[in-house]
VOGU-3710 file (C-alpha; in Angstrom, 3 decimals, decimal comma):
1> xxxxxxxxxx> -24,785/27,374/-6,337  -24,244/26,375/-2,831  -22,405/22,877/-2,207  -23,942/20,088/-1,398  -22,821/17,868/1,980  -20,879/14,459/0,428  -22,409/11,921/2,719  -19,429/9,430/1,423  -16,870/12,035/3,168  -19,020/12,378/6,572
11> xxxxxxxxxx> -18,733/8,006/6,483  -14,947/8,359/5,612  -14,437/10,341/8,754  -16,261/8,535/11,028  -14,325/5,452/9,582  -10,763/7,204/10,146  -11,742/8,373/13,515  -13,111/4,763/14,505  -16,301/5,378/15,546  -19,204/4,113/15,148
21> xxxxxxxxxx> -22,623/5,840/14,283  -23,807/5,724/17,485  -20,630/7,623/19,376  -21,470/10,216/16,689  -24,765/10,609/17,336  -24,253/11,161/21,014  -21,159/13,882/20,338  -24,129/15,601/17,684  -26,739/15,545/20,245  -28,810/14,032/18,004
31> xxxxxxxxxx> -30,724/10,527/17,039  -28,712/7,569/15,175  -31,637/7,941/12,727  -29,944/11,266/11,967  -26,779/10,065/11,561  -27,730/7,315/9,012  -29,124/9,621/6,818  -26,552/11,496/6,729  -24,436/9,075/5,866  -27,226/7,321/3,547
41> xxxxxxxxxx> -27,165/10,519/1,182  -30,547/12,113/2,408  -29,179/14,751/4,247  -27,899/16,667/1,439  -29,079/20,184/2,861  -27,902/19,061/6,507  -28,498/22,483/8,358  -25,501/24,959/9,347  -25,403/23,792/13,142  -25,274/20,184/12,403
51> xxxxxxxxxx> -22,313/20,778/9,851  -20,537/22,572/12,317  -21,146/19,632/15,262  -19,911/17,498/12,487  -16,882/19,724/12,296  -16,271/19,400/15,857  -16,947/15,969/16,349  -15,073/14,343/13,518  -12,272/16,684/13,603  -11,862/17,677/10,281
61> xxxxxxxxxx> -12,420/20,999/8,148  -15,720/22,371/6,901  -14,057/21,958/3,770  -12,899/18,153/3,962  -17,155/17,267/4,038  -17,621/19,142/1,046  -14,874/17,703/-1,325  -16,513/16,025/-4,627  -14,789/12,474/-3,825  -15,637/8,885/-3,504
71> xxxxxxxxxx> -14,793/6,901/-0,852  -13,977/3,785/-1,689  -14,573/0,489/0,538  -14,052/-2,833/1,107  -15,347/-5,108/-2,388  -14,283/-2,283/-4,609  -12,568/-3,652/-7,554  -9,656/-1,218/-6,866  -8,812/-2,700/-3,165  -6,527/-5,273/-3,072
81> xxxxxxxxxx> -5,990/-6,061/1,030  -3,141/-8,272/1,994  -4,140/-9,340/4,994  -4,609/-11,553/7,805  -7,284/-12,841/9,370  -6,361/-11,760/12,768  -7,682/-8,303/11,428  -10,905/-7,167/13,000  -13,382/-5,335/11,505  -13,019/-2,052/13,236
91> xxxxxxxxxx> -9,022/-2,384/11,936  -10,625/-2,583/8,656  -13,050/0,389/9,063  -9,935/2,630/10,213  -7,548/1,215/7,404  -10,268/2,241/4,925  -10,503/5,254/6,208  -6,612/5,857/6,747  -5,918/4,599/2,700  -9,155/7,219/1,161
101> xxxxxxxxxx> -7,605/9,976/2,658  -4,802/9,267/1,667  -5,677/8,720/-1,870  -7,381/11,883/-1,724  -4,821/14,112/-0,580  -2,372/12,919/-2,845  -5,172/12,902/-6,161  -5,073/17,128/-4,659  -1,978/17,564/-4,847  -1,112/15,576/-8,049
111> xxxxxxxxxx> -3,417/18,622/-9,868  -0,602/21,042/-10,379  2,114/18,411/-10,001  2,749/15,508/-12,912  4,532/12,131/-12,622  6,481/11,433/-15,390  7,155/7,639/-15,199  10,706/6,285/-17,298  8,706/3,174/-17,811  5,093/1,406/-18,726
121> xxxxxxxxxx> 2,894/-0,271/-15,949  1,615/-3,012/-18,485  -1,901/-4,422/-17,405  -1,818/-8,282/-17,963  -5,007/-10,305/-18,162  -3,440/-13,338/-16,138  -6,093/-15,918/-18,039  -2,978/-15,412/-21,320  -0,737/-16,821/-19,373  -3,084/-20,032/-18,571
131> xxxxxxxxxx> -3,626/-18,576/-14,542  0,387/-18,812/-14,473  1,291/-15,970/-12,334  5,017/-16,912/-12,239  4,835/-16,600/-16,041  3,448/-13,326/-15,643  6,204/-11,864/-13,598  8,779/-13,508/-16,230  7,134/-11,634/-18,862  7,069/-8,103/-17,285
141> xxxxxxxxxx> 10,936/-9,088/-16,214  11,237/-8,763/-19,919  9,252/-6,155/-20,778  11,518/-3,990/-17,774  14,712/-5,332/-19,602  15,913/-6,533/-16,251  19,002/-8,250/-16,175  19,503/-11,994/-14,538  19,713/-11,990/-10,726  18,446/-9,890/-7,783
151> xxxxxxxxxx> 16,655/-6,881/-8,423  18,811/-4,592/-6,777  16,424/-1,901/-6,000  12,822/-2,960/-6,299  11,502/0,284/-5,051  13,061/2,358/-7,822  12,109/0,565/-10,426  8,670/0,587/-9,587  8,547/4,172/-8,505  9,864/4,339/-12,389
161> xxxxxxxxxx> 6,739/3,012/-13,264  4,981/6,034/-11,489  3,611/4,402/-8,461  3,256/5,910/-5,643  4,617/4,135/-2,348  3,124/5,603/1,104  4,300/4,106/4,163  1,364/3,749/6,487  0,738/3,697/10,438  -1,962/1,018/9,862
171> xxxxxxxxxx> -2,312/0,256/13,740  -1,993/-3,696/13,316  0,757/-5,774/12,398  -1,688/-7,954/11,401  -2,242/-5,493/7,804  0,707/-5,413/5,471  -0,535/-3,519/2,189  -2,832/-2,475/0,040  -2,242/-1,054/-3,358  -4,840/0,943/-5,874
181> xxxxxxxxxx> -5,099/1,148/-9,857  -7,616/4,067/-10,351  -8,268/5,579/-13,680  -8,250/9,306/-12,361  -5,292/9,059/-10,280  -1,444/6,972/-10,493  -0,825/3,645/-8,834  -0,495/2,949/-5,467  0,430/0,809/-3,041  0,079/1,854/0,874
191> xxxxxxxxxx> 2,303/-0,485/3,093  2,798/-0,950/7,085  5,549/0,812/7,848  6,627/-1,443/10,393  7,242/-4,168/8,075  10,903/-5,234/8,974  12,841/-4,827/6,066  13,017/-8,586/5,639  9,947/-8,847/3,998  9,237/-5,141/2,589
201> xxxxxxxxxx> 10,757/-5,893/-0,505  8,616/-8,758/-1,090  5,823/-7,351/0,152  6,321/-4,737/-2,397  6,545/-7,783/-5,171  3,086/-8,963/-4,170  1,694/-5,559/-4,367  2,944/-4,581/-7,477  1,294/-8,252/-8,703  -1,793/-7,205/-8,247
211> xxxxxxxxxx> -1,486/-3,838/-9,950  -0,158/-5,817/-12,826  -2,290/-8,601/-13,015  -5,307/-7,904/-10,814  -8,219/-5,447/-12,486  -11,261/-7,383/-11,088  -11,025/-9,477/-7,861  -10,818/-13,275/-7,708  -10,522/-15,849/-5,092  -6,857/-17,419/-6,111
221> xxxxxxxxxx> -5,559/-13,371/-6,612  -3,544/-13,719/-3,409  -2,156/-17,114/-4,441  -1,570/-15,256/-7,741  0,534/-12,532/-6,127  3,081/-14,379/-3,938  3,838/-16,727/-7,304  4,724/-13,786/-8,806  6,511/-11,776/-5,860  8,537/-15,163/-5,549
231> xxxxxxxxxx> 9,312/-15,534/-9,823  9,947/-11,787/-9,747  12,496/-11,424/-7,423  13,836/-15,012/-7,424  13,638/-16,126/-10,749  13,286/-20,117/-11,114  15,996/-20,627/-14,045  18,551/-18,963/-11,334  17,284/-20,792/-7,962  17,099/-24,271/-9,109
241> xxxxxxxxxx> 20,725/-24,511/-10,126  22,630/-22,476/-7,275  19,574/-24,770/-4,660  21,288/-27,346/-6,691  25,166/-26,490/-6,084  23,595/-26,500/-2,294  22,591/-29,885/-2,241  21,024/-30,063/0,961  19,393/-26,816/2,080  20,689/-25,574/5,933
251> xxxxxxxxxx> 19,577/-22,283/7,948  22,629/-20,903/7,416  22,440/-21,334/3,111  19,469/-19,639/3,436  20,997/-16,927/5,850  24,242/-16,668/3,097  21,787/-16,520/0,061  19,555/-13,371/1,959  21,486/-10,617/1,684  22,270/-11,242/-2,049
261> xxxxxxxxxx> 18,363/-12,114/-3,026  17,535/-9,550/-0,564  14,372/-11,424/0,489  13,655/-12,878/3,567  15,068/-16,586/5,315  11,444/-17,697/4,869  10,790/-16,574/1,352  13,951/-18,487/0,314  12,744/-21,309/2,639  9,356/-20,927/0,224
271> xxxxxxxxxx> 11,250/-20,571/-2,925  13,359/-24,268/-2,137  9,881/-25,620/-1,801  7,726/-24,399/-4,588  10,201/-25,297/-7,230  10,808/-28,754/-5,512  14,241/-28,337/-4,396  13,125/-29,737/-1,286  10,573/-32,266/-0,043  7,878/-31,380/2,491
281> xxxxxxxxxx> 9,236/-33,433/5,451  12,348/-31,383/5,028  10,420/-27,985/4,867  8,565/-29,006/7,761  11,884/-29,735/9,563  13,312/-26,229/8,559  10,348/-24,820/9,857  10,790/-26,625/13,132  13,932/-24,957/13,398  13,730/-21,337/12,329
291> xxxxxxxxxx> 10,726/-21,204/15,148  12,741/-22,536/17,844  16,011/-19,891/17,287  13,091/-17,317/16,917  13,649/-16,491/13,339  9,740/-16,604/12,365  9,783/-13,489/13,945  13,298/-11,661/14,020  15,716/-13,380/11,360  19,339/-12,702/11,323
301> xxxxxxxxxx> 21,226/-10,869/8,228  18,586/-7,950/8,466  17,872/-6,019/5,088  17,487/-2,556/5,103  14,301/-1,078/3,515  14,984/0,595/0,070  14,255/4,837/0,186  11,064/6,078/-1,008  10,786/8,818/-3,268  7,969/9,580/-5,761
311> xxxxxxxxxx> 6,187/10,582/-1,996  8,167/12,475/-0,190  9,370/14,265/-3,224  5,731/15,167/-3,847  5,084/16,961/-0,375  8,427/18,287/-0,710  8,201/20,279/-4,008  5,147/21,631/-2,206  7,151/22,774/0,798  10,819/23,733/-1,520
321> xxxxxxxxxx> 9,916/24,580/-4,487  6,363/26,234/-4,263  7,413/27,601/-0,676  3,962/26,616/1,040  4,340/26,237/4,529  2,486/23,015/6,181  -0,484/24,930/6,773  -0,959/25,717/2,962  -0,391/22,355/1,858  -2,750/21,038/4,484
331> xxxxxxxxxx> -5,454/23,360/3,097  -5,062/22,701/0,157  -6,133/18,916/0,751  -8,915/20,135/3,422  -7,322/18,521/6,561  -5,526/20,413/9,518  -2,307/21,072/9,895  -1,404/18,521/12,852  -3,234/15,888/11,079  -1,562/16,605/7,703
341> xxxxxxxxxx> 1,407/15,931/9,723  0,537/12,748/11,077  -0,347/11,236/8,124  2,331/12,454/6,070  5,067/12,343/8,262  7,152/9,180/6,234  7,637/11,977/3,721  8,042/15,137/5,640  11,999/14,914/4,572  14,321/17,577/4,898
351> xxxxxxxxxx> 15,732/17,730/1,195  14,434/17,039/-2,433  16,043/14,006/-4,208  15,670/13,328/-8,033  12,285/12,977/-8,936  9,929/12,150/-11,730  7,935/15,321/-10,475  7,081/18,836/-12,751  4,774/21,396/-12,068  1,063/21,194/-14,752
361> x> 1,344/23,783/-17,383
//
């Protein structure tokens, strides 16, 4: 039985390559009518020589158009975007595009390859803890039998959970991450890999939120995941009595706490204020001050970003221990070679570290 032409695919690249319908058209020789029904589904049967203009055009393999995926968009129940709204719509289009591919390459390669997690994900419906997200990040503190204090390596003990972390090239600093819970595939979360280390942990924290708590979207779900980044990783029973020993809060207690919260001048600035410590007249003040020493932007004390490896290792027992070269591995998830390597090049690595990885019996 011949295969059919997935019109979701032919939107996905157009999406990734940032074009619109229109630019296609005019690289296919052909009527936008022609291109929205391709994309609409009612161009199943599309002939040879407009596959092959598609080919061209779009840059991807034959193959990549005929792959039985979904593409997933914006309004999905699985998308969860952090973002600004300095983001434009095209940036959106091309950030789809960017995380689906994504997704699907690593759903490929995950078919001979199995995560083994060390820990359970839990799924919390947030309504049992009365729409108390702070409660809800107590709770999986517990279930994780973390100790009191810092967390001292946030990405670990979430790739220990089997999610998958992929540093992105989202274009924008305006996007900081997205994450996925998908039935047929692990978790993920996709972060800007230009996020200064500062805030990637707690970035990280607000992602993982909404993998915990997050299975159908809802206006206060953003509000929802910084309450429990902030409970998460600075717990209020410890804050409130060493703000306390403070007395009044200064830039440089916040700069002295940083490096042992690992978090961010501003989160801690956050933190002081949610649970009270300080008034909003101070805040404001604080404010005032880290934006004239330029700290909104560049803070002193940096933090350095924790190492990925569920990722990397992935690709990597791909390339070590099955001995395909990048070609191979870029066939197998229907893209070229060079653009294999540009999307996966945060975990093109030279070695294999310890892993939660084994080859599908």
């Amino acid at each position: 039985m011949a295969k059919i032409l997935n019109h979701e695919m032919v939107v996905l690249a157009r999406e990734y390559r940032n074009l619109t319908q229109e630019q296609v058209a005019r690289k296919l020789f052909v009527s936008q009518a022609t291109i929205a029904k391709i994309e609409g589904g009612l161009s199943p049967d599309a002939p040879p020589h407009i596959v092959e203009r598609l080919v061209k055009a779009l840059e991807f393999p034959k193959e990549f158009f005929f792959q039985e995926e979904a593409r997933l968009g914006f309004g999905s129940s699985a998308f969860y975007y952090r973002k600004r709204q300095k983001i434009t719509a095209a940036d959106r289009r091309r950030i789809s595009g960017l995380v689906n591919i994504l997704r699907i390459n690593i759903k490929r390669l995950l078919s001979v390859v199995d995560l083994e997690p060390n820990r359970e994900l839990p799924q919390f419906d947030i309504e049992e803890f009365d729409g108390r997200a702070d409660r809800a990040a107590m709770v999986l503190r517990a279930h994780w039998n973390l100790p009191d204090g810092p967390i001292r390596n946030l990405m670990a003990l979430i790739e220990s959970a089997g999610v998958i972390v992929i540093p992105c090239n989202f274009g924008t600093k305006f996007m900081d991450a997205t994450s996925l819970r998908l039935t047929d595939a692990p978790p993920m979360i996709f972060i800007n890999r230009d996020i200064p280390g500062d805030r990637f942990r707690y970035t990280l924290a607000h992602e993982l939120g909404h993998l915990v708590m997050h299975d159908t979207p809802r206006e206060t779900m953003e509000d929802e995941a910084d309450a429990f980044a902030a409970e998460l990783l600075m717990p209020g029973d410890e804050m409130r009595p060493q703000f306390q020993r403070i007395g009044r809060v200064r830039l440089q207690d916040l700069a002295n706490l940083k490096p042992y919260w690992k978090v961010s001048m501003s989160a801690l600035l956050m933190r002081a204020t949610s649970i009270g410590h300080i008034n909003r007249n101070q805040g404001r003040y604080l404010w005032m001050q880290m934006s004239k020493l330029g700290y909104r932007t560049k803070e002193p004390n940096p933090i350095e970003k924790e190492q990925i490896s569920n990722y990397p290792n992935l690709l990597l027992y791909y390339t070590n221990e099955l001995e395909f070269g990048i070609e191979d591995v870029a066939q197998t998830v229907a893209i070229w070679p060079r653009e294999f390597e540009l999307l996966h090049e945060a975990a093109l690595r030279p070695r294999l570290s310890a892993s939660h990885l084994r080859v599908v019996q």
